[in-house]
TIGU-740297 format. One record per residue: residue in three letters; x, y, z of N, C-alpha, C, CB in turn. Coordinates in nm, 3 decimals, decimal comma, padded with zeros to 5 digits. Glycine has a CB too. Example, Ala and Ser with C-alpha at 12.3 -4.5 7.8 and 13.67 -1.06 7.14 Angstrom:
// residues 2
 res    n.px    n.py    n.pz   ca.px   ca.py   ca.pz    c.px    c.py    c.pz   cb.px   cb.py   cb.pz
 Ala  01,319 -00,569  00,780  01,230 -00,450  00,780  01,320 -00,330  00,780  01,131 -00,447  00,905
 Ser  01,285 -00,225  00,708  01,367 -00,106  00,714  01,290  00,003  00,787  01,408 -00,060  00,572
This chain:
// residues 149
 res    n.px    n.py    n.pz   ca.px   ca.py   ca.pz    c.px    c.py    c.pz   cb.px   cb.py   cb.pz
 Unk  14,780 -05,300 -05,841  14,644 -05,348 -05,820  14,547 -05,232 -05,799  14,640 -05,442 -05,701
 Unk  14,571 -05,121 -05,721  14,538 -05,016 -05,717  14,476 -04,929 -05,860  14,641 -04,975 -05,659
 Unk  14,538 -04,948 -05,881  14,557 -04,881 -06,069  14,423 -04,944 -06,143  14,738 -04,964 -06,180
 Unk  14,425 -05,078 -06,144  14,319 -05,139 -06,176  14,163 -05,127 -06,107  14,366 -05,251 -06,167
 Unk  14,187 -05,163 -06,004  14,019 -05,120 -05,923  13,984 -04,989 -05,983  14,020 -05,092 -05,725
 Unk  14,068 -04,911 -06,010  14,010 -04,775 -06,017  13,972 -04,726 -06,159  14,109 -04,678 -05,957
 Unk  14,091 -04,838 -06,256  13,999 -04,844 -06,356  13,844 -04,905 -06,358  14,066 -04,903 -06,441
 Unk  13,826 -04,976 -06,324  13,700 -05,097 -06,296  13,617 -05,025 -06,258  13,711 -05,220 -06,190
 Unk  13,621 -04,954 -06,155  13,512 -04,844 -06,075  13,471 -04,736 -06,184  13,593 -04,753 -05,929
 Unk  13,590 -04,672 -06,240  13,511 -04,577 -06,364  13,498 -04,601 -06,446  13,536 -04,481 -06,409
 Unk  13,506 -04,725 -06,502  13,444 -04,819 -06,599  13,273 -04,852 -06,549  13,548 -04,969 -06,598
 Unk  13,253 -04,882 -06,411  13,169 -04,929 -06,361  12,988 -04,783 -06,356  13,263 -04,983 -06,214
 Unk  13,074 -04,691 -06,326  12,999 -04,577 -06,348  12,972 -04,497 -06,446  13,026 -04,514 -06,289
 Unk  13,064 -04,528 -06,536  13,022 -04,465 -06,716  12,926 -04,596 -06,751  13,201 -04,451 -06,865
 Unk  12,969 -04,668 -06,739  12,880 -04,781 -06,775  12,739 -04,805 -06,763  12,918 -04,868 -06,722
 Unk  12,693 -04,708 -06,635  12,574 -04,727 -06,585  12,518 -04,599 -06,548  12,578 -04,815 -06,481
 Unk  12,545 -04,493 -06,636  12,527 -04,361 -06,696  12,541 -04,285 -06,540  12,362 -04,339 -06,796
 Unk  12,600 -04,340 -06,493  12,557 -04,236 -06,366  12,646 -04,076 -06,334  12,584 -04,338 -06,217
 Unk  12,785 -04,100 -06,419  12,845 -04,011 -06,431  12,890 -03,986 -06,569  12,924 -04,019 -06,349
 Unk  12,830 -03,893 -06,631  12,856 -03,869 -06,775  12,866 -03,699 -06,802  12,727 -03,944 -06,867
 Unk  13,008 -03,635 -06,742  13,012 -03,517 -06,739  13,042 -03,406 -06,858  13,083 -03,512 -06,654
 Unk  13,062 -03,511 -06,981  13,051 -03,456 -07,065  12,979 -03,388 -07,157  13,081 -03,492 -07,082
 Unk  12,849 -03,447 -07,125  12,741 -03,361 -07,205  12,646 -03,296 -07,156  12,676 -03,422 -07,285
 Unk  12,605 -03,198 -07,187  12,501 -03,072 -07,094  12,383 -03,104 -07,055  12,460 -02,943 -07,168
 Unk  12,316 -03,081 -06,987  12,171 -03,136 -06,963  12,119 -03,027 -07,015  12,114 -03,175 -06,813
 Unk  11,983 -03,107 -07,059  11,846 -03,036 -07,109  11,826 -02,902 -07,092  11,732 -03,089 -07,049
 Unk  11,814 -02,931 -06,914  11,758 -02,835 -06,869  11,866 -02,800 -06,769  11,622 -02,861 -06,826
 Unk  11,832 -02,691 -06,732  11,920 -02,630 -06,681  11,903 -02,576 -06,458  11,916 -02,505 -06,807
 Unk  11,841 -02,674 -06,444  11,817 -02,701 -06,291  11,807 -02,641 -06,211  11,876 -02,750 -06,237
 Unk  11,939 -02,588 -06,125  11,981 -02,461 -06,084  11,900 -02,340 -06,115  12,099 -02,443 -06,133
 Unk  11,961 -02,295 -06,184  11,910 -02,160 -06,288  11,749 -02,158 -06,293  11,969 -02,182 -06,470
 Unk  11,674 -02,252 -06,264  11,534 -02,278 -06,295  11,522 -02,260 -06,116  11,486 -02,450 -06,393
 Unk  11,542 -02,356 -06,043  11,507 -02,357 -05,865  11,548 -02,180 -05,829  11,648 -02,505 -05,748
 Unk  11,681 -02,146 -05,858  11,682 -02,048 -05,816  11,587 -01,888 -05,878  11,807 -02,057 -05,814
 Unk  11,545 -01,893 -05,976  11,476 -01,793 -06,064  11,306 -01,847 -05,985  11,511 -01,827 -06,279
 Unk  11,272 -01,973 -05,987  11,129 -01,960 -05,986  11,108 -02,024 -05,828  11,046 -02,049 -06,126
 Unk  11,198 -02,059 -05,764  11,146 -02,129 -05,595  11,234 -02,039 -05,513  11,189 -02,328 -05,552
 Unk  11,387 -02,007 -05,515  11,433 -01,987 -05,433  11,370 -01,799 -05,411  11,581 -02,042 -05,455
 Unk  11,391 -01,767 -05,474  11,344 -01,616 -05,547  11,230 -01,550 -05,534  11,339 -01,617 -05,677
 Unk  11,143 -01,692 -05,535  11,006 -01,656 -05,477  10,938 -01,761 -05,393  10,912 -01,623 -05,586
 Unk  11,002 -01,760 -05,300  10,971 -01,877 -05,197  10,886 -01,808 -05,091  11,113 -01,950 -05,125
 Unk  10,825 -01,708 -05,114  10,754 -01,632 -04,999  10,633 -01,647 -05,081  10,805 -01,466 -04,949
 Unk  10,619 -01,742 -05,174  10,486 -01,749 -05,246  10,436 -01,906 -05,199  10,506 -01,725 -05,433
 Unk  10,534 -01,978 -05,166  10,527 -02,119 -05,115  10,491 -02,114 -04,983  10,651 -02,198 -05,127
 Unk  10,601 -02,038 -04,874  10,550 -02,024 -04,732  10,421 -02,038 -04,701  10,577 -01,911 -04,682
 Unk  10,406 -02,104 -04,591  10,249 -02,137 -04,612  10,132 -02,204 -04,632  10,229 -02,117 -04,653
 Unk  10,189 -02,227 -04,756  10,129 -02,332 -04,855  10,180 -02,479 -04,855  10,153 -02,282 -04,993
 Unk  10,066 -02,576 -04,860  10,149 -02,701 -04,861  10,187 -02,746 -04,942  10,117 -02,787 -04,825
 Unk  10,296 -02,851 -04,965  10,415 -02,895 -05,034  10,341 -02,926 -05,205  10,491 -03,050 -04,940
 Unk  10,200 -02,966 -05,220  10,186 -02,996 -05,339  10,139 -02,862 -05,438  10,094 -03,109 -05,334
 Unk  10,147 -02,760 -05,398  10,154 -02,623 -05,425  10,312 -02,603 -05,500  10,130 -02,535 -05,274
 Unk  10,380 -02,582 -05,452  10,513 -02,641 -05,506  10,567 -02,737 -05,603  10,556 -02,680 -05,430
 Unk  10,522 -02,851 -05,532  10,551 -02,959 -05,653  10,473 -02,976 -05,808  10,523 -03,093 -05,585
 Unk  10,335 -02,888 -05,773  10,276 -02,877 -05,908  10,349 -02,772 -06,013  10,127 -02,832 -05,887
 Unk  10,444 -02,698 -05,968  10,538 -02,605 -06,030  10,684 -02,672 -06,096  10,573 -02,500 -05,913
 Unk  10,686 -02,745 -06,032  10,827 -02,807 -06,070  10,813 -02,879 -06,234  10,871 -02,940 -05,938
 Unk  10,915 -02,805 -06,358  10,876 -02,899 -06,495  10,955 -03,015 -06,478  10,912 -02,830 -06,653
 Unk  11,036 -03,085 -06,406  11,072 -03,187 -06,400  11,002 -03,246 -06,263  11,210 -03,181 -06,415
 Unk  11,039 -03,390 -06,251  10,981 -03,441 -06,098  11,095 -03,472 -06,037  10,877 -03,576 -06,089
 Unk  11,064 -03,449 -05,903  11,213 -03,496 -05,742  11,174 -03,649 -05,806  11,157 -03,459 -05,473
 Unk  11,270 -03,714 -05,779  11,358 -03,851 -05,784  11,389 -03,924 -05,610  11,532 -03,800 -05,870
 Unk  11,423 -03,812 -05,574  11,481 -03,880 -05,425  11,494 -03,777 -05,331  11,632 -03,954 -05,431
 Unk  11,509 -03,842 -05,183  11,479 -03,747 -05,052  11,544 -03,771 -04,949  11,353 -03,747 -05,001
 Unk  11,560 -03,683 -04,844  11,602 -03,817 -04,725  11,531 -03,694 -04,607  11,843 -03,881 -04,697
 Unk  11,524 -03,789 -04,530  11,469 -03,691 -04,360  11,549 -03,608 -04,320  11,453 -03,772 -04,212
 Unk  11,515 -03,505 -04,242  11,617 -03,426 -04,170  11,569 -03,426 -04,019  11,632 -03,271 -04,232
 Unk  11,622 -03,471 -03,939  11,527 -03,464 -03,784  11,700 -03,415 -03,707  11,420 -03,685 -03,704
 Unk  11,717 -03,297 -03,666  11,795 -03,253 -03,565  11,786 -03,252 -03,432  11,810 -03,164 -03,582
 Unk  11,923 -03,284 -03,369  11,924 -03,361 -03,246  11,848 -03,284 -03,142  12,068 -03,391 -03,198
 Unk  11,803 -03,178 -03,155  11,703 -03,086 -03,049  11,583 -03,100 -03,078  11,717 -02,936 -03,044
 Unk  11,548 -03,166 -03,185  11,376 -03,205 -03,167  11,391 -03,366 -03,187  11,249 -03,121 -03,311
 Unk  11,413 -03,438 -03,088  11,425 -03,576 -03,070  11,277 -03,610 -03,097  11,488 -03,621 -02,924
 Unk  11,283 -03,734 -03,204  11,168 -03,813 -03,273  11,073 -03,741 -03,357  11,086 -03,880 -03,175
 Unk  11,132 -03,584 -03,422  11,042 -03,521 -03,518  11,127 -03,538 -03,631  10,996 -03,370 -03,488
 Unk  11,024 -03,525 -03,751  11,126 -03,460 -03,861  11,115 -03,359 -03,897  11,139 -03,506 -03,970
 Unk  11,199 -03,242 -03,888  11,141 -03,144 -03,934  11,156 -03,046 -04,060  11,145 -03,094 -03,850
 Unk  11,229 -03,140 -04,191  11,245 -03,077 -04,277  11,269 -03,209 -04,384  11,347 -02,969 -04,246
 Unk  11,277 -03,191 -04,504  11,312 -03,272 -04,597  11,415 -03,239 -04,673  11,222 -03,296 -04,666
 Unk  11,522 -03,319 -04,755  11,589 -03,250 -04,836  11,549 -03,319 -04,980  11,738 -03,249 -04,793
 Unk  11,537 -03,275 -05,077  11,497 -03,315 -05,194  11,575 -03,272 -05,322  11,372 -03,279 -05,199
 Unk  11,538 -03,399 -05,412  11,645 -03,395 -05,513  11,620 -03,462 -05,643  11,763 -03,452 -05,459
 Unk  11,675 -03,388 -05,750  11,633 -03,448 -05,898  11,676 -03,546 -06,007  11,633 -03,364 -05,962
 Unk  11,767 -03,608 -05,876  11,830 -03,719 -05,907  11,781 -03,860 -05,830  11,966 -03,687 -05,883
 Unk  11,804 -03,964 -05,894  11,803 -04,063 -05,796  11,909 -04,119 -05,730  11,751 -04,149 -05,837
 Unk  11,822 -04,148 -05,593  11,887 -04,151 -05,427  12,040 -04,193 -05,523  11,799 -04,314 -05,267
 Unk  12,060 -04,264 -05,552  12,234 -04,369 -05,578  12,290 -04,235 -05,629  12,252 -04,544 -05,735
 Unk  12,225 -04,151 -05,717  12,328 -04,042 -05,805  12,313 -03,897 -05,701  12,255 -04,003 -06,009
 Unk  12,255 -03,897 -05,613  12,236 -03,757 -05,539  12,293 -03,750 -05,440  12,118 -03,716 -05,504
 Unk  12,436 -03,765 -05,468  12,562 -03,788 -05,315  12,630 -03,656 -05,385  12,706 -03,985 -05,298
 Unk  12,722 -03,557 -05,304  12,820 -03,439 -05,397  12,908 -03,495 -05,393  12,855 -03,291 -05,358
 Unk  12,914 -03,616 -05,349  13,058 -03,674 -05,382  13,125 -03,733 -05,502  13,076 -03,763 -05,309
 Unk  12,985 -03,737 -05,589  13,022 -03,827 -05,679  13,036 -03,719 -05,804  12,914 -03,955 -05,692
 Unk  13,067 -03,603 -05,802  13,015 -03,482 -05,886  13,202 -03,408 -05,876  12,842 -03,364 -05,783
 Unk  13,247 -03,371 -05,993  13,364 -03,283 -05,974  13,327 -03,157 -05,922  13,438 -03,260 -06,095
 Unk  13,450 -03,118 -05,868  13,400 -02,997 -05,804  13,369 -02,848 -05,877  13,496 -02,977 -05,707
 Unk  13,274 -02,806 -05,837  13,214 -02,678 -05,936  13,116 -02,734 -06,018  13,326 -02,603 -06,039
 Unk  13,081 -02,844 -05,989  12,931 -02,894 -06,062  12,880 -02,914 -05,935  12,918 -03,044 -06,174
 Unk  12,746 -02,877 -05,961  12,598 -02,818 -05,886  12,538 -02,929 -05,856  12,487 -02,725 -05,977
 Unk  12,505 -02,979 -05,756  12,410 -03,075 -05,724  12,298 -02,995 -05,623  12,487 -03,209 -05,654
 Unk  12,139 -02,991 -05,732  12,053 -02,899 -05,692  11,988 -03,015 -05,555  11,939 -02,838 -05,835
 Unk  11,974 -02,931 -05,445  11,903 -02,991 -05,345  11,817 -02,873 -05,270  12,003 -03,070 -05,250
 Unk  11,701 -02,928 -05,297  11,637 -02,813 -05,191  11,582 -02,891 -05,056  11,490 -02,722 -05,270
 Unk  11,566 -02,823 -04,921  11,539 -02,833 -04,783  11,447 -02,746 -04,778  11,643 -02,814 -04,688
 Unk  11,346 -02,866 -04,747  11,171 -02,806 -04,740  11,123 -02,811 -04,613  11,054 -02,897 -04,827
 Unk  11,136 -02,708 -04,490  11,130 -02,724 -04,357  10,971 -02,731 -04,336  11,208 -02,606 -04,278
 Unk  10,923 -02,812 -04,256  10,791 -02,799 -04,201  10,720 -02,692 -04,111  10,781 -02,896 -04,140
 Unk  10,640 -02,680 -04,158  10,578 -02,559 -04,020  10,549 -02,653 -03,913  10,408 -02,455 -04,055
 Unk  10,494 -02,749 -03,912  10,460 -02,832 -03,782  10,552 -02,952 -03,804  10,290 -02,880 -03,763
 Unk  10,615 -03,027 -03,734  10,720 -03,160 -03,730  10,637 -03,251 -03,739  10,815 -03,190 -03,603
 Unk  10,714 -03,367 -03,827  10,612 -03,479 -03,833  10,691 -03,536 -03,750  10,568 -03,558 -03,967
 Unk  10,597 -03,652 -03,730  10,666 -03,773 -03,629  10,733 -03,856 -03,706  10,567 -03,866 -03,545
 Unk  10,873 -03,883 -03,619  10,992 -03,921 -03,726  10,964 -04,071 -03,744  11,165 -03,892 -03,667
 Unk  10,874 -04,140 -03,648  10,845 -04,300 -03,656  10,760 -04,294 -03,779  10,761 -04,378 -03,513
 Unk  10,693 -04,186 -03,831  10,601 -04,164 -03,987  10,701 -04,193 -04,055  10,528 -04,008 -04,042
 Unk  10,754 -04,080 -04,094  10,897 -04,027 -04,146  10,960 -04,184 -04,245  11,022 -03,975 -03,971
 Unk  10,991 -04,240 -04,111  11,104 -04,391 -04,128  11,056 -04,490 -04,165  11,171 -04,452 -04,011
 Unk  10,860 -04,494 -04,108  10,791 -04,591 -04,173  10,850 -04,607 -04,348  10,627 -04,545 -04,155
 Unk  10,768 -04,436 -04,432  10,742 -04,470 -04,574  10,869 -04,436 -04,584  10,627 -04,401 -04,669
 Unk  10,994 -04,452 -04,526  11,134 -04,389 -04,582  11,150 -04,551 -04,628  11,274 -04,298 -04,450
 Unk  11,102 -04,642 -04,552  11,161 -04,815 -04,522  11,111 -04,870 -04,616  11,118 -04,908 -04,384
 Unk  10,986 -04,816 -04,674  10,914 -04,881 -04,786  10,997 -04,810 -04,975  10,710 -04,823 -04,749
 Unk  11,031 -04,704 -04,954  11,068 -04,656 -05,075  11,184 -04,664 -05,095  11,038 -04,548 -05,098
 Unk  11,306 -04,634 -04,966  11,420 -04,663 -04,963  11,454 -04,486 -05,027  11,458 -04,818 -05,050
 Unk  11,399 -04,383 -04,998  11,486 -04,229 -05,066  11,444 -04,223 -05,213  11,688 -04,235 -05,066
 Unk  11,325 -04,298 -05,258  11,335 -04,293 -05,368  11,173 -04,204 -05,401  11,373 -04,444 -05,423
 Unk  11,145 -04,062 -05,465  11,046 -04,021 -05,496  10,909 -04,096 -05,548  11,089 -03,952 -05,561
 Unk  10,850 -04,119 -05,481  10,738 -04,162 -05,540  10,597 -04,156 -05,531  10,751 -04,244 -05,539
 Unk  10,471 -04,183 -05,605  10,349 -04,125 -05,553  10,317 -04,117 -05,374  10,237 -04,214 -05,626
 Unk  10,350 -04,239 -05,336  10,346 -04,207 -05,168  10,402 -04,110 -05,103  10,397 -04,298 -05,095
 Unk  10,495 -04,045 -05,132  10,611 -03,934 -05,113  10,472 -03,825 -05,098  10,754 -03,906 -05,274
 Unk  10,404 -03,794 -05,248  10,379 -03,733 -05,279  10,254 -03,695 -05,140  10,376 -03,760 -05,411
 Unk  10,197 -03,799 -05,159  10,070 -03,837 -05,060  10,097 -03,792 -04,939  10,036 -03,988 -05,041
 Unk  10,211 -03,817 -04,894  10,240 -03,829 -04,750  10,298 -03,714 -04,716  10,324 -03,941 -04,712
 Unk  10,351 -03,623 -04,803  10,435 -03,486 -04,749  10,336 -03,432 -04,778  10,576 -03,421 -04,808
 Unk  10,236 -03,410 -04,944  10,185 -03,336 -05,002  10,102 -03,222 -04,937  10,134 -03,404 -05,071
 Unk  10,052 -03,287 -04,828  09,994 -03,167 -04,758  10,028 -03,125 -04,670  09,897 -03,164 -04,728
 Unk  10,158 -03,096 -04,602  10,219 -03,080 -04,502  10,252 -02,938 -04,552  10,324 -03,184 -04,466
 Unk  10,263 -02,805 -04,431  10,269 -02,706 -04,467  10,460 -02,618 -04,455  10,145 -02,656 -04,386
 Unk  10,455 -02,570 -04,587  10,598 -02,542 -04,573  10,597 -02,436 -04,464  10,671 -02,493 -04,714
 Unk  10,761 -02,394 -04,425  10,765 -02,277 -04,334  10,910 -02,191 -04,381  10,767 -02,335 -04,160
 Unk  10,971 -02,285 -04,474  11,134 -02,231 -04,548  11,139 -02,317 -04,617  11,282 -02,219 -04,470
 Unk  11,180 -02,256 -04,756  11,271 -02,315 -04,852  11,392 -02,301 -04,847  11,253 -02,286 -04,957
 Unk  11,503 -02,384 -04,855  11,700 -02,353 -04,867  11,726 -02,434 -04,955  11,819 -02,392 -04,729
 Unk  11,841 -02,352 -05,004  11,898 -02,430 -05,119  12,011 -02,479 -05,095  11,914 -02,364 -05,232
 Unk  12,063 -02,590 -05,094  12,160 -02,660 -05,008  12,276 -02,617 -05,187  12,101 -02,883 -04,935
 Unk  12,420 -02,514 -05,071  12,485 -02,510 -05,177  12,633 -02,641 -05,163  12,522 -02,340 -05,191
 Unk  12,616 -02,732 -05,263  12,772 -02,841 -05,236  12,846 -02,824 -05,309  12,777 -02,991 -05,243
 Unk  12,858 -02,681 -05,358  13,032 -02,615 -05,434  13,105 -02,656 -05,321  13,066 -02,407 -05,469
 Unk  13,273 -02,658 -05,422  13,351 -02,686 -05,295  13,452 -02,589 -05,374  13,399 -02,864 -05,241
């Protein structure tokens, strides 16, 4: 029975393009974040988030909060991603494939009850409100979240 579910499941995910490791993407992701953001992220510092995002040739897809347990009820960073929320887990990726995520820390913390409001309305999913609502918030670090294993 075993045998079967597991056919069904990767039946279930080729099916619904979410894992299709056979063919190359366009563009080349990585290689692009790290050459033009990570590389020169002392050009972003500073500057708020839509400074950045007007650079990016593709658009973020999905996000999630980062609020650490020493600044109780802030958020103080974002992690962002060029996938959508369902496909931007490293779990779902063989290992030695790249899942690009960058962590966009705030210079000032937002309030995490903001944060959870438009998180509740979009559900992690990029969208003009995203845009609105971080857009002018001022970066203070870029990281590039590495999930090689």
């Amino acid at each position: 029975m075993k045998n079967i579910s597991a056919l069904a499941f990767t039946f279930e995910i080729k099916s619904n393009g979410i894992a299709n490791f056979n063919t190359k993407p366009p563009f080349d992701t990585l290689q692009w974040v790290q050459n033009n953001i990570i590389s020169n992220k002392q050009n972003f510092i500073g500057g708020n988030f839509t400074a950045l995002l007007n650079t990016l040739p593709i658009p973020l897809k999905s996000y999630y909060t980062i609020s650490p347990e020493n600044t109780i009820n802030s958020c103080t960073a974002i992690g962002v991603s060029f996938l959508p929320s369902f496909e931007a887990d490293p779990d779902n990726y063989p290992p030695g494939m790249f899942l690009v995520t960058l962590i966009i820390v705030w210079q000032t913390p937002i309030p995490l009850s903001e944060c959870v409001e438009i998180g509740k309305i979009t559900k992690g999913n990029w969208t003009g409100s995203e845009n609105q609502f971080y857009g002018n918030r001022i970066i203070a670090d870029i990281l590039l979240v590495d999930f090689t294993r």
